[in-house]
Residue frames relative to the residue before (quaternion, step in Angstrom):
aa qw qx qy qz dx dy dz
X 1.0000 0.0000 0.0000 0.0000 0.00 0.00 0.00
X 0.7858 0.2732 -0.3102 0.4601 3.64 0.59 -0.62
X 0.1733 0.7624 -0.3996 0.4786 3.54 1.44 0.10
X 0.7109 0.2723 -0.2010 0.6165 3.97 0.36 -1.49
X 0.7018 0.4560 -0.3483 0.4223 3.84 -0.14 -0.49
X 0.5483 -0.6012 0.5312 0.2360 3.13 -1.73 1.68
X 0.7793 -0.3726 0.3505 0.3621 3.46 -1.78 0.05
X 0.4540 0.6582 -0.2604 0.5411 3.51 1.19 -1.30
X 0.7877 0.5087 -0.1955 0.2873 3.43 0.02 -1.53
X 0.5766 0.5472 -0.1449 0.5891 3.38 1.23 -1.97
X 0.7319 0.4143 -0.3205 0.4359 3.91 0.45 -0.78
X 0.6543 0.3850 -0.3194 0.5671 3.76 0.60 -0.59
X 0.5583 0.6128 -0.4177 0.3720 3.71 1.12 -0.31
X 0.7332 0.5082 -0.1503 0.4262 3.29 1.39 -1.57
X 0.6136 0.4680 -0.3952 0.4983 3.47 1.30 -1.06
X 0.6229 0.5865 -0.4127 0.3126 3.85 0.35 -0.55
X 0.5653 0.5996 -0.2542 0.5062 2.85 1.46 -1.47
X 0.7758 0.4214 -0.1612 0.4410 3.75 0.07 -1.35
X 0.5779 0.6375 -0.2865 0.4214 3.49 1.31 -0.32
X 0.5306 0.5350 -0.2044 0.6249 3.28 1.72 -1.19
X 0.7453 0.3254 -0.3468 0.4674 3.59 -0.32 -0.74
X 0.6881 0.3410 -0.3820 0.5141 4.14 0.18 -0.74
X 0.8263 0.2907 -0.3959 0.2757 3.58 0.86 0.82
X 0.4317 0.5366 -0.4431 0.5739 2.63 2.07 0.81
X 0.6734 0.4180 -0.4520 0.4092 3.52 0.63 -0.13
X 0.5998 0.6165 -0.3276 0.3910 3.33 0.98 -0.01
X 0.6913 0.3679 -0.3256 0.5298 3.45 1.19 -0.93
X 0.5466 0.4909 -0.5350 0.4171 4.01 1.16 -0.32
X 0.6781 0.5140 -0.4533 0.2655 3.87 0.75 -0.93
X 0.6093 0.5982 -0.3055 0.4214 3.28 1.36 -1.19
X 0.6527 0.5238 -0.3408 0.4283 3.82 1.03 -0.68
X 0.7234 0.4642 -0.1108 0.4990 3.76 1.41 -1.15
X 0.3692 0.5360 -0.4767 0.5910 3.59 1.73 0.99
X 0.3607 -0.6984 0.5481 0.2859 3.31 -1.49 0.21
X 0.8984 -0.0020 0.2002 0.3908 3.76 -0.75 0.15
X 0.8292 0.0852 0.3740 0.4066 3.43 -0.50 -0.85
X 0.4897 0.5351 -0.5053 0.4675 3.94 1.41 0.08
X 0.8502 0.2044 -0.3572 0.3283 3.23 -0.64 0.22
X 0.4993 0.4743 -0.4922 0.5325 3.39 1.70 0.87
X 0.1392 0.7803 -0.6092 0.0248 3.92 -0.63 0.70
X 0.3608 -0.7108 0.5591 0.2281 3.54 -0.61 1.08
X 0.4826 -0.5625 0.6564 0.1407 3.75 -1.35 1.22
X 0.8273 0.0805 0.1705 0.5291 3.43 0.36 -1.61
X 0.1696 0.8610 -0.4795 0.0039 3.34 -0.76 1.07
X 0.6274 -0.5641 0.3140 0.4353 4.03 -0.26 0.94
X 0.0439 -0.7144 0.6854 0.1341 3.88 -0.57 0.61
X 0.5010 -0.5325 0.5617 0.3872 3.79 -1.43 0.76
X 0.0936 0.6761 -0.7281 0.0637 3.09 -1.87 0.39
X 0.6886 -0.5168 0.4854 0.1522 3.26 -1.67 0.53
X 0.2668 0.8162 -0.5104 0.0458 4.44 -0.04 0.21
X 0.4851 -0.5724 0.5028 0.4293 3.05 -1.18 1.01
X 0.6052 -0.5295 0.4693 0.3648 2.92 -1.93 0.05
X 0.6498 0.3216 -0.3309 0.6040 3.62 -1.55 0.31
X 0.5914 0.5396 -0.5341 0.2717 3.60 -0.23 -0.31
X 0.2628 -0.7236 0.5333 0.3506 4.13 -0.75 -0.09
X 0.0879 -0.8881 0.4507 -0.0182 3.60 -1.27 0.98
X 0.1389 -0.8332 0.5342 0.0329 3.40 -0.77 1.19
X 0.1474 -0.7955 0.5847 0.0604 2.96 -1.53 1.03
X 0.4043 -0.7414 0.5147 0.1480 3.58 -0.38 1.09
X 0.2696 0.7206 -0.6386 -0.0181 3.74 -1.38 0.59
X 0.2622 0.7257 -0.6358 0.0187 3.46 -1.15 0.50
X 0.3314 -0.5966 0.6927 0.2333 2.97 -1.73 0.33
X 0.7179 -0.4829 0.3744 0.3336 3.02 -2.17 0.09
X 0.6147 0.6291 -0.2278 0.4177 3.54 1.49 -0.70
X 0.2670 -0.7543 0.5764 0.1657 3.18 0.02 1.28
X 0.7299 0.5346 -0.2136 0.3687 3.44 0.54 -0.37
X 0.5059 0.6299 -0.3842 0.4468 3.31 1.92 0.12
X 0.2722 -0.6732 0.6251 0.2864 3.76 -1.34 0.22
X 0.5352 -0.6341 0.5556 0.0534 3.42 -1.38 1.56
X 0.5119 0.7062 -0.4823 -0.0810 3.40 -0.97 0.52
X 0.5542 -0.7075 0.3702 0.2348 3.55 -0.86 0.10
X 0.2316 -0.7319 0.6364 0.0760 3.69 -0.49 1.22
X 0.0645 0.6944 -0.6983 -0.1614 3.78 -1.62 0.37
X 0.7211 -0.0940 -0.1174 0.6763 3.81 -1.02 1.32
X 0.8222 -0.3556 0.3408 0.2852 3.88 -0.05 0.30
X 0.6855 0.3165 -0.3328 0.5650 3.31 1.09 0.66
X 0.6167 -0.5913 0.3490 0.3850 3.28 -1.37 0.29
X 0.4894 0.7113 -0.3519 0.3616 3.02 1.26 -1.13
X 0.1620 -0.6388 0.7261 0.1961 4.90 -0.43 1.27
X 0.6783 -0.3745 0.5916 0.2228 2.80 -2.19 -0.15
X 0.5200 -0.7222 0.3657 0.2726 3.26 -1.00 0.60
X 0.6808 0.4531 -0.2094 0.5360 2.96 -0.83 1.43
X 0.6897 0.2754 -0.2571 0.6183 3.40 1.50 -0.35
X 0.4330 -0.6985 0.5608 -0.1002 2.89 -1.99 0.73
X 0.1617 0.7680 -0.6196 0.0093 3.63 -0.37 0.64
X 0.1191 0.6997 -0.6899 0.1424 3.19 -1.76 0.95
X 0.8434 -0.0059 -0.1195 0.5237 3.55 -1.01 1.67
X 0.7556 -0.3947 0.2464 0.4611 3.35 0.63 0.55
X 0.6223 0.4176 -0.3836 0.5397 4.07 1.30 -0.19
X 0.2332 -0.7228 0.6504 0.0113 2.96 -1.46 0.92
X 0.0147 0.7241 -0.6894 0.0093 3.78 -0.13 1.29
X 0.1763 -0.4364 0.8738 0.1224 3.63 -2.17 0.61
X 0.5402 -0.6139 0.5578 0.1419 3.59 -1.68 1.44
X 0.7448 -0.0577 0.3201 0.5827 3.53 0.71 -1.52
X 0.3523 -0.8152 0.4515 0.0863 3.17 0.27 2.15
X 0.2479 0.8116 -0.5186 -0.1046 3.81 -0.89 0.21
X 0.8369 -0.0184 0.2094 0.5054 3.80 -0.74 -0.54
X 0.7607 0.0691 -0.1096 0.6361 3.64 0.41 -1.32
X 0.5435 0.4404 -0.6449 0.3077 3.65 -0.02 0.84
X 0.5854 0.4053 -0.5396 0.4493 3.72 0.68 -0.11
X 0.2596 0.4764 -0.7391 0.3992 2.97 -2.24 0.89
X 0.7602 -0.5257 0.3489 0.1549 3.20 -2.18 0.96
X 0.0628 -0.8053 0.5592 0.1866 4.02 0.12 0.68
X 0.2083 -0.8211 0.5293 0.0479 3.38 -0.95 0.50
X 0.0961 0.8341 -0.4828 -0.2487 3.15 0.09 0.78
X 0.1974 -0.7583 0.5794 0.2242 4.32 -1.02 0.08
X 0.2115 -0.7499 0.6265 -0.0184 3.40 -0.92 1.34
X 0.1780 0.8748 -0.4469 -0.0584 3.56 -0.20 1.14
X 0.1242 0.8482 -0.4795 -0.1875 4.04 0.13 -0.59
X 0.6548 -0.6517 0.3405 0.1749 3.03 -0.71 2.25
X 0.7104 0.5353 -0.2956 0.3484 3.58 0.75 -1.02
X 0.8985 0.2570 -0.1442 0.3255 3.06 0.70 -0.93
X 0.4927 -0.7086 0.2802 0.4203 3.06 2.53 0.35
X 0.4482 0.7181 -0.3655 0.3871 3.66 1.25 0.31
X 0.1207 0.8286 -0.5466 -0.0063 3.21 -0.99 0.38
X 0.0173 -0.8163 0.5774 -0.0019 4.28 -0.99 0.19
X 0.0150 -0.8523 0.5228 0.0019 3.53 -1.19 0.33
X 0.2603 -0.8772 0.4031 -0.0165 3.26 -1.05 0.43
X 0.1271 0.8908 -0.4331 -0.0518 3.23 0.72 0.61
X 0.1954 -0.5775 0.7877 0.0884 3.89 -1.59 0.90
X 0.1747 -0.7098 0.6782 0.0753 3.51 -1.80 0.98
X 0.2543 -0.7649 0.5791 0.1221 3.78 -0.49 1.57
X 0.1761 0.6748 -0.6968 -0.1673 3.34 -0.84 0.53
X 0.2257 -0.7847 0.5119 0.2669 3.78 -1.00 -0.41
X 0.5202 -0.6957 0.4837 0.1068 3.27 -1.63 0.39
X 0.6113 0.4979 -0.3336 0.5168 3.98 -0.50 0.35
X 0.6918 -0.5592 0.3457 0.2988 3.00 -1.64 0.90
X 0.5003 -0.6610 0.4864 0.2763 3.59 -1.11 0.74
């Protein structure tokens, strides 16, 4: 069969051919990773202790520029009032009573089905 086919022909045969396989070896490598490998957090929120009224940031990133950042509080989406997340920082304006609890950050990127977290618990200190 490839015998009848011009030079032109035999080449678009092979790239098609070689196309398939560098995406089958790709979807077996991508299956034979664990979880979360090719997410790896740069920066990740550590728990700590803040006075009250004070303002607080929490930093997250990953190496994947292509990952999407976001921020859990006790498990829900729903921040405390007063706080703010954007690009992977999480700021509270004027820490109080119901802003402590468990932050979470979740690093996911859709393409490659991956996904990691980190979680830091703020509690704080000083008179209410």
């Amino acid at each position: 069969a490839l015998g009848s086919l011009n030079v032109a022909e035999r080449v678009k045969m092979m790239a098609v051919t070689l196309l398939r396989v560098t995406k089958f070896i790709g979807a077996l490598l991508m299956l034979a990773a664990p979880i979360g490998a090719f997410l790896t957090f740069v920066a990740n929120p550590q728990s700590r202790e803040v006075p009250l009224n004070s303002s607080v940031v929490l930093s997250c990133k990953v190496a994947d520029g292509a990952a999407i950042v976001g921020w859990l509080f006790n498990d829900t989406s729903d921040l405390p009032a007063g706080a703010t997340a954007v690009n992977g920082t999480l700021a509270v304006e004027t820490f109080q009573p119901s802003s402590a609890g468990l932050y979470r950050c979740i690093a996911s990127n859709n393409s490659t089905n991956r996904q990691v977290s980190h979680q830091s618990r703020l509690s704080y200190f000083g008179e209410q």
